[in-house]
N, C-alpha and C positions, 0 to 999 in steps of 0.2 A: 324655682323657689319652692320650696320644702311648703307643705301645710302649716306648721309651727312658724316658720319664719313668716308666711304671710300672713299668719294671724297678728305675729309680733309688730309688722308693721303696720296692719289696719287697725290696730289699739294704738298705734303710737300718732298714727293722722288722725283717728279720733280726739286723745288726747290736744292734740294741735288745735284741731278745731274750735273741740271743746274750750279754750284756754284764749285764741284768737274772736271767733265769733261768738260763744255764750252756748250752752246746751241746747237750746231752740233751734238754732243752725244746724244743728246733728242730725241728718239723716242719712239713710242708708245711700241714697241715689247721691246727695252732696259727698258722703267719703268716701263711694268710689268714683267720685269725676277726681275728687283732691289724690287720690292712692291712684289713681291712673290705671284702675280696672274697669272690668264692668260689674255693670249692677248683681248679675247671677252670683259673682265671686263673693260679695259681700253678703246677699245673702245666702250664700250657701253655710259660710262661717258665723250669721246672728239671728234669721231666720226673720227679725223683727227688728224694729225700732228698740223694743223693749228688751229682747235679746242683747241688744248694742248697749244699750246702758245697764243689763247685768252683768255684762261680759267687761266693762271699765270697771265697775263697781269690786267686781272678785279681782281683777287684775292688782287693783289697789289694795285690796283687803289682804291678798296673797304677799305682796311688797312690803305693806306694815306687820305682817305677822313674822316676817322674817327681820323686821329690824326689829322686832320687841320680842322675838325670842334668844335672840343674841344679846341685846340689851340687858334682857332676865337672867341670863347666862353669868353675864358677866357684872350683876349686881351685887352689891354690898351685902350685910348679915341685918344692917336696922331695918325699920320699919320707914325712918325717912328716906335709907339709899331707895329700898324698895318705889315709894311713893317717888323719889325724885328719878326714878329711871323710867316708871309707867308713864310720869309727866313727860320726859324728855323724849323718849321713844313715839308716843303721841302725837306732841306737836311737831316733832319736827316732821316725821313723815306727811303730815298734812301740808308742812308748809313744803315741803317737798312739791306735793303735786300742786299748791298755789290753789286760785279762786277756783278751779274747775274742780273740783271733787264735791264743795258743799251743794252747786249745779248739779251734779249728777245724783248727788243724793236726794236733794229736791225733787229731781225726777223721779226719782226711785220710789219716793213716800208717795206718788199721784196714781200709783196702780198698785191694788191688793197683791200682787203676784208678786211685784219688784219690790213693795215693804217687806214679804214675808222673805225675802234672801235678804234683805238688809237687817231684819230682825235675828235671821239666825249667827249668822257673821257675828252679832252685835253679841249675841248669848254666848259665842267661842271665847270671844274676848274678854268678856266678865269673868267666864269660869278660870279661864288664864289667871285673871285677877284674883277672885277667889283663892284661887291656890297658894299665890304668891304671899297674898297679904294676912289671910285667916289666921299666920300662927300669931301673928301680934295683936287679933282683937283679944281683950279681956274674956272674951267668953268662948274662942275659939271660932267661933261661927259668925260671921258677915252678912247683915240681912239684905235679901234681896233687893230692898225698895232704896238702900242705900249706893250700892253697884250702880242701879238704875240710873241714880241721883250722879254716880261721879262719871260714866259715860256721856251724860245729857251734858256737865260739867266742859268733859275733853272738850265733848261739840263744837261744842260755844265760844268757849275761850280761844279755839283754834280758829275757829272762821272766823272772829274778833281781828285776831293777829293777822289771818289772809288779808284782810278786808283794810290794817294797817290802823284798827280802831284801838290796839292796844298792841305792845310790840311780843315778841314769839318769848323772850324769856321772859314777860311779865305771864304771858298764858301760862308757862310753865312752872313759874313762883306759887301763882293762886292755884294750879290745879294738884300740883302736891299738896300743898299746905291743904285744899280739901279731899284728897284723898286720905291725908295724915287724919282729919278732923274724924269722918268716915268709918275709918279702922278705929278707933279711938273710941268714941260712941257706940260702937256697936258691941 
């Protein structure tokens, strides 16, 4: 097996894991007894616990940056297609990966190291946004604290939907409508 291919699989047993027993159950020594290596193999590929959960973290962030820029692609000319395809491409990729992602993202905000990759991911994707949505503000420019406001937005409403507390197209209803609100105000 190829270095690539065994990476692809000990992100996809982690995934399992993650998904099966809860992110606490993720350890290095647990997904190579489940991936049926040894312990050197895995970490030779994450180096860390924390490794292992930046290494999920980008896998995902990589997966949705390919449906929303396809999505982007093939978006409308308004300002609402705009808003309803950042909504649609959002949730669904989250519900895509289900309860395990907001897990690992939790992990992620417990160590200065692993927030600052999840911050920067997070700044790719605003400016995405930015670009997309800026022609339709009134003044041309999108203030930052508002971005801030419609990312914290996706969050929420997505692990809402994972979690079955509201359903994926109601997340998706309310987070265009405030991404529309958003561009609108600013």
């Amino acid at each position: 097996m190829t270095r690539d291919d065994r990476l692809r699989q000990l992100l996809e047993e982690a995934w399992r894991l993650v998904r099966e027993e809860g992110t606490d159950a993720l350890t290095l020594g647990r997904l190579a007894e489940q991936a049926g290596v040894t312990k050197p193999v895995v970490y030779d590929h994450f180096g860390t616990r924390a490794g292992l959960l930046a290494a999920l973290y980008q896998d995902f962030d990589a997966r949705q940056g390919v449906v929303m820029e396809a999505r982007f692609a093939d978006s409308g000319p308004t300002l609402a297609e705009k808003a309803q395809v950042i909504a649609d491409a959002y949730v669904a990729c989250v519900m895509k990966q289900g309860r395990e992602i907001p897990g690992v993202i939790a992990a992620l905000a417990g160590s200065p190291e692993l927030a600052r990759i999840k911050r920067e991911y997070d700044v790719v994707f605003l400016e995405q946004c930015r670009a997309l949505l800026s022609p339709f503000a009134p003044s041309g420019v999108l203030a930052q604290a508002g971005l801030w406001g419609m990312l914290g937005a996706a969050e929420g409403l997505s692990y809402a939907a994972t979690t079955g507390d509201i359903t994926a197209q109601q997340a998706v209803q309310e987070l265009a409508a405030t991404i529309t609100a958003m561009v609108t105000r600013s």
